[in-house]
C-alpha positions in Angstrom: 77.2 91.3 104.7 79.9 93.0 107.3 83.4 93.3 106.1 86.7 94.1 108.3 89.5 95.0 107.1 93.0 94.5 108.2 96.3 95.7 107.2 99.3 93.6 107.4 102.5 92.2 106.5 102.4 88.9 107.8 106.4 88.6 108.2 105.5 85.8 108.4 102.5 84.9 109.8 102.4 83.8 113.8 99.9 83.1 116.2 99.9 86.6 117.3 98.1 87.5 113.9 95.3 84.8 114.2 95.0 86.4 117.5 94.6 89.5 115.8 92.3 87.7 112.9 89.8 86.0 115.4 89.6 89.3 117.6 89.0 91.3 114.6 85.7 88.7 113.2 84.5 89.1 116.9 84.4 92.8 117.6 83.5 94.2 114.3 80.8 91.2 113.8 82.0 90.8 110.4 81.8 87.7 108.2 84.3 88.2 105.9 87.5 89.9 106.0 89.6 91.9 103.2 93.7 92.4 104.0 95.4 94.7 102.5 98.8 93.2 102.2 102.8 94.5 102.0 104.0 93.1 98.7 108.4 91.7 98.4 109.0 94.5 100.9 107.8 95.9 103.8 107.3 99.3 105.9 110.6 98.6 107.8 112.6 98.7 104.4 113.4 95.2 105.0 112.7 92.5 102.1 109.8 90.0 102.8 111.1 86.7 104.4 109.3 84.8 102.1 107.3 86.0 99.0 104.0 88.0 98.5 102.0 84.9 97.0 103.6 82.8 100.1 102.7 84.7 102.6 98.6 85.6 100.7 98.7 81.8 100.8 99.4 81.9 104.7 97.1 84.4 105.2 94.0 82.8 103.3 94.7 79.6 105.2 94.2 81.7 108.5 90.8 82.7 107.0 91.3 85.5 105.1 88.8 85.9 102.2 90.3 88.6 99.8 93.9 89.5 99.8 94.9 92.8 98.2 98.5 94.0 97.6 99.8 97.7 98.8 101.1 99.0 96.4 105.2 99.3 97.1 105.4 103.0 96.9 103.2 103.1 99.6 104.6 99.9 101.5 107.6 101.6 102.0 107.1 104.9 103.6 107.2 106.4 107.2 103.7 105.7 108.8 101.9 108.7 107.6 101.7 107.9 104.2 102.3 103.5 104.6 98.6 104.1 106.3 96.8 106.7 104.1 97.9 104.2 100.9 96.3 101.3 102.7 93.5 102.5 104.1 92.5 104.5 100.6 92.7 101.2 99.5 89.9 99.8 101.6 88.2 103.0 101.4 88.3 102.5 97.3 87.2 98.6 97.8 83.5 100.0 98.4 83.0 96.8 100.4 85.2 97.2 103.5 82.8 98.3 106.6 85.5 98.4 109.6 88.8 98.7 110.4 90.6 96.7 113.2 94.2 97.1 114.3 96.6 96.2 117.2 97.7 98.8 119.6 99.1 98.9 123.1 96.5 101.3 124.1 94.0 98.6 123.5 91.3 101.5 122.7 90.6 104.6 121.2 89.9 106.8 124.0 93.5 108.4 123.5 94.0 107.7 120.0 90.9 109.4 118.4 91.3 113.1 120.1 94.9 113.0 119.2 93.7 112.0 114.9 90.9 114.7 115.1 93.9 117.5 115.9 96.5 115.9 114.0 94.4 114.9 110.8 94.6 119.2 109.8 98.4 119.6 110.8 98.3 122.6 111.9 101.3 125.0 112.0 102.5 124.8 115.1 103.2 121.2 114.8 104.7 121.3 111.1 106.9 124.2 113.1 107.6 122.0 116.0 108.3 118.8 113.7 110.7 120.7 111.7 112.3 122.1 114.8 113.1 118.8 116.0 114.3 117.1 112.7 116.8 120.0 112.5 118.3 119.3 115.8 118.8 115.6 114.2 115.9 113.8 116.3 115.1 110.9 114.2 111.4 111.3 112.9 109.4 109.1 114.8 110.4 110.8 118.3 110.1 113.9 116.4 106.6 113.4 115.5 105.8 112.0 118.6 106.7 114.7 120.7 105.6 117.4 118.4 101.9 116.1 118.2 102.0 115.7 122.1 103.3 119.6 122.4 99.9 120.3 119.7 97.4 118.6 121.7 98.9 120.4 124.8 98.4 123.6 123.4 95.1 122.9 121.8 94.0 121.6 125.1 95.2 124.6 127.7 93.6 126.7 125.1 90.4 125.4 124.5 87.6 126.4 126.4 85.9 123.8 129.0 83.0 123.3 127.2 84.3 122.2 124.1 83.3 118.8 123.7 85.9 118.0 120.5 88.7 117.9 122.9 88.0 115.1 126.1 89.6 115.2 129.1 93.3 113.6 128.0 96.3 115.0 129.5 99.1 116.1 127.6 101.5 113.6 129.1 99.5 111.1 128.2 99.0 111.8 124.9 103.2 111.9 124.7 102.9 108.1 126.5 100.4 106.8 123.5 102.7 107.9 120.8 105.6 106.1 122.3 104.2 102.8 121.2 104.6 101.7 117.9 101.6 100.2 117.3 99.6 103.4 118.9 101.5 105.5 116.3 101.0 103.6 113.4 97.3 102.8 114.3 96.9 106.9 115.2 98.0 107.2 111.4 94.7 104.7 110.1 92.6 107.0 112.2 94.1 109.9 110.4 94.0 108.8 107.3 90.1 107.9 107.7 89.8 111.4 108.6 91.5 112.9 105.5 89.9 110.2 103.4 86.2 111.3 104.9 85.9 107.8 105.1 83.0 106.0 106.7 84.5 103.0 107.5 84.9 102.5 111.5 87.5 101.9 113.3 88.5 99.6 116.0 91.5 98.3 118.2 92.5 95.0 119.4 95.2 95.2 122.4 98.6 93.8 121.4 99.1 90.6 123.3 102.5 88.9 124.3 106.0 90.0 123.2 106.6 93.6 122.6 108.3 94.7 118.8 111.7 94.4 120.0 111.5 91.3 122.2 113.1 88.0 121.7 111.4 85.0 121.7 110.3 83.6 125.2 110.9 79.8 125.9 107.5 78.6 126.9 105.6 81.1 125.3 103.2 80.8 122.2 103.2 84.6 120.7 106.3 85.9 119.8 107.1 88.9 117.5 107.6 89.0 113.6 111.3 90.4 114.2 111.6 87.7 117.0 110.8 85.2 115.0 112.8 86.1 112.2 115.7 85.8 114.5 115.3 82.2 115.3 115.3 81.6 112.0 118.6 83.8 111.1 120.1 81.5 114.0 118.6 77.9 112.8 116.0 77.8 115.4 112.5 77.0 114.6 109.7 79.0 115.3 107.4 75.9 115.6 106.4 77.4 119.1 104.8 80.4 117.6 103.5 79.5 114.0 100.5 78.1 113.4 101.2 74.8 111.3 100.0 75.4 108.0 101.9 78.5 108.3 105.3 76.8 109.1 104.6 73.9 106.3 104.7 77.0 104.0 107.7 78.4 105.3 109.7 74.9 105.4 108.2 74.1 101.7 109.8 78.1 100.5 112.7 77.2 101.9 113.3 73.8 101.0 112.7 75.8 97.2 115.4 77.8 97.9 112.8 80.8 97.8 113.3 82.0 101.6 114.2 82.8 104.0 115.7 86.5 102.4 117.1 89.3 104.2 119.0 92.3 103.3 122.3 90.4 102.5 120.2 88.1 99.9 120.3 91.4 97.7 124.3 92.3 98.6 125.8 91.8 95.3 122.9 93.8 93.1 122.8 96.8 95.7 126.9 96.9 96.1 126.6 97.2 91.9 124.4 100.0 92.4 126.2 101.7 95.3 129.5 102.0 93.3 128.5 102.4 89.9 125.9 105.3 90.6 128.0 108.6 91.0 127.1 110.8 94.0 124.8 113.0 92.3 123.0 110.2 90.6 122.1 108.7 94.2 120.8 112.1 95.5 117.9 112.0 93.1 116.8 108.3 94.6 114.0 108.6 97.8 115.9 109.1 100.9 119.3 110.0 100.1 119.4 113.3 101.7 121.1 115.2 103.7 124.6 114.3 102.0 123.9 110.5 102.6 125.3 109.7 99.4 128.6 110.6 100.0 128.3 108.8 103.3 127.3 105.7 102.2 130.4 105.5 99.6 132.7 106.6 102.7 131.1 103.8 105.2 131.5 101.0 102.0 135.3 102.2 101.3 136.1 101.5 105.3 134.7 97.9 105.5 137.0 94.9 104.7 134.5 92.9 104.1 131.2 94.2 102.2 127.5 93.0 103.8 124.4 95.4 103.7 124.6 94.5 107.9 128.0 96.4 108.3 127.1 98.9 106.2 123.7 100.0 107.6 126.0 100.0 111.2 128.4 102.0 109.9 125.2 104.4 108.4 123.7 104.6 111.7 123.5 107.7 113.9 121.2 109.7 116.5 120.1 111.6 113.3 119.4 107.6 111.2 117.3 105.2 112.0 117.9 101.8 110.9 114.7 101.8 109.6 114.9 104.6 107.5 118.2 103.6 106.3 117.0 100.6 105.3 114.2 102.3 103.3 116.8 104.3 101.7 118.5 100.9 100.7 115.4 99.5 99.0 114.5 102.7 97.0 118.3 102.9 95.8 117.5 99.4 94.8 114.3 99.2 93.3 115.4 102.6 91.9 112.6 104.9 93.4 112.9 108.8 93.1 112.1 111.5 95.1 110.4 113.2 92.0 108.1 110.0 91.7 107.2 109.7 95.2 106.4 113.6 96.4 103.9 114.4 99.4 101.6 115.8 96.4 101.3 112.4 94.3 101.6 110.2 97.3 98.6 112.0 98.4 96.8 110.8 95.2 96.4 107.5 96.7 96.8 104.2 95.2 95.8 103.8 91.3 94.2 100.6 91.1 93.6 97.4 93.8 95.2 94.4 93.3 93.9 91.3 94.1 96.5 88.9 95.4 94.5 85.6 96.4 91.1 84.9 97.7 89.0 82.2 99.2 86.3 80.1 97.2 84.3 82.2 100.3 85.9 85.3 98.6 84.3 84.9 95.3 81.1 86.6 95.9 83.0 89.4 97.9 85.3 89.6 94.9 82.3 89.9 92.2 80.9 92.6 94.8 84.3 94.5 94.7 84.0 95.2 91.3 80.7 96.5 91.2 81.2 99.0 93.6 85.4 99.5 93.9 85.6 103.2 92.9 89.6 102.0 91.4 90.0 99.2 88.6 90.3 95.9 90.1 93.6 94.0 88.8 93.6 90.2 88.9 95.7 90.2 85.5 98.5 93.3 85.4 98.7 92.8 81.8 95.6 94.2 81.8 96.4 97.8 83.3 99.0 100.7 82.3 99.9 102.4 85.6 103.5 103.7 86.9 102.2 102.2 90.4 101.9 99.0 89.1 104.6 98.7 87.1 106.8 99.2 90.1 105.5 96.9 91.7 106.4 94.2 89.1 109.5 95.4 89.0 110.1 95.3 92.7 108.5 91.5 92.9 111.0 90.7 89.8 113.9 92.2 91.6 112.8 89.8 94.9 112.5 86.9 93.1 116.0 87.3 91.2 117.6 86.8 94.8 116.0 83.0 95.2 118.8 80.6 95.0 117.5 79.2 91.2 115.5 82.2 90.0 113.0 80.2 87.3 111.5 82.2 84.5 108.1 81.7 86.4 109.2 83.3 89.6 111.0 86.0 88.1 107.7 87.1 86.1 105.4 85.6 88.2 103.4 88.7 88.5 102.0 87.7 84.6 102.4 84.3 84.7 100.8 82.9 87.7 97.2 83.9 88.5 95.6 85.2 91.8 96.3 82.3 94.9 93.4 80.5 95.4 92.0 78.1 98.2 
């Protein structure tokens, strides 16, 4: 039976991912669909709105039949090695036939030649990359720019008649990369590639509100980010939630389990920040570069301490908020660089984790296990793995920033089972 897979975060969910959902059932055929699934934090570095089994609840109302979980390591990386976790994942399923993803391109006519040159790396671009990151681009623009100089070069210099390189120009390879989605859904196709994976892939255009936008009056799709925003300001995002979705929200909420956001975890990372000596924070995943004396010169020069004024006073050319918020959650959850190398990253995921499923997932679940090439975890007290056990630590250290942590929530990774619906 045909199986698409889709990778999310549902941040929360809106009615720009049933969009998404609906589009991805049509165009791949498929009659049941696997989502692989950020767990308390998310690519961005930001912490969930709401929690993991929230939003797998949200997403198995949409239609969802089998949730799985990325493992955190993973969830919070740059795009390169966010996608190669998650896709390996669905690779390892053994049950996942296609791939579907938004993108601004809306097809894969410039996305695919750009995956088959970039999926080797060659040298030039590793030169070019590095080139750029030492002149303190930030590294998506780096990247971006540094694949489209590698296709130009591998296109002047191929000859005619090569038919691995279609007629794309340079220029417009650059234009592709510039959108968000295109990048991140240019790093599915490369991991595929690497994975020698024979799942296909396919694209969905991205309807509505770009990434950045705020949310239109009048309209019915409106960003993650957007929508987030209304609810930082006490608006509701009734307009652009499907209903079961916002019930969810409203009932986390009224629980005091939502919505989070970076300054729901001040007191625990200030703790960190100034009881961690210099040398101590240079060992944790991104603090490079001499961050860590930056970050205890930004905190001594605010009067007031929030993780908002600090990440300002962080940011540069050279800083992204994003990364800099990534930095924050592996400081944190306590992540190191030794843990989370290139060499073990590339390793791929350890196990799959099954978050929730459908009584429609059942059979897909029993077929998982025959064939999944990775244990299949419904119970972590079942399974040894460093993977996993940060990822119980990272849902623990979510949870302990609801407004009356119970003993459930705080080890609700052993104590509840899998959502079902």
């Amino acid at each position: 039976m045909p199986t698409v897979g889709i990778i999310a975060e549902y941040n929360p969910l809106h009615n720009g991912h049933v969009h998404h959902f609906l589009e991805a059932k049509r165009l791949s055929g498929a009659e049941r669909a696997v989502v692989v699934m950020s767990g308390p934090f998310t690519q961005r570095g930001e912490p969930a709105l709401i929690s993991k089994r929230a939003r797998t609840e949200m997403a198995l109302m949409m239609g969802a039949d089998l949730v799985l979980e990325l493992p955190v390591g993973y969830a919070l990386q740059p795009a390169e090695w966010f996608a190669y976790g998650a896709v390996a994942l669905l690779e390892a399923s053994g049950v996942v036939d296609s791939l579907i993803f938004g993108s601004e391109a809306g097809s894969l006519d410039e996305l695919l030649p750009l995956s088959r040159l970039l999926a080797d790396e060659s040298g030039s671009l590793k030169a070019e990359l590095r080139r750029r990151l030492a002149l303190g681009e930030p590294f998506p623009a780096a990247y971006s720019a540094a694949a489209a100089q590698a296709f130009r070069r591998e296109a002047e210099g191929a000859p005619e008649t090569d038919a691995a390189l279609p007629v794309l120009a340079w220029e417009a390879a650059e234009s592709a990369l510039r959108g968000p989605n295109n990048s991140l859904g240019l790093h599915y196709l490369i991991a595929l590639r690497r994975l020698g994976s024979g799942i296909k892939p396919l694209t969905v255009p991205r309807l509505g509100a770009g990434f950045h936008d705020p949310a239109a009056p009048g309209a019915t799709i409106a960003s993650a980010t957007a929508i987030r925003a209304l609810l930082q300001e006490g608006a509701s995002p009734a307009d652009y939630m499907p209903g079961y979705a916002l019930d969810i929200l409203k009932r986390e909420q009224a629980a005091g389990r939502g919505p989070l956001s970076w300054d729901s975890f001040k007191s625990p990372l200030l703790h960190l920040l100034l009881s961690r000596p210099p040398e101590e924070l240079s060992l944790l995943l991104g603090v490079d570069e001499g961050l860590e004396h930056r970050l205890a010169k930004v905190i001594a020069g605010l009067d007031v301490f929030t993780v908002s004024g600090l990440l300002a006073g962080l940011k540069s050319k050279r800083y992204t908020y994003t990364r800099l918020q990534r930095m924050l959650a592996h400081i944190l959850l306590g992540h190191s660089k030794d843990e989370n190398t290139s060499g073990k990253l590339a390793q791929g995921p350890g196990y799959i984790r099954v978050l929730g499923f459908r009584s429609s997932g059942r059979e897909l679940l029993k077929e998982m296990k025959q064939k999944a090439s990775l244990p299949v975890v419904l119970s972590p007290s079942r399974l040894q793995h460093p993977q996993l056990s940060r990822d119980i630590q990272a849902a623990s250290v979510y949870a302990a920033a609801f407004a009356s942590p119970d003993r459930g929530e705080l080890y609700g990774d052993y104590l509840k089972p899998p959502v079902m619906i």
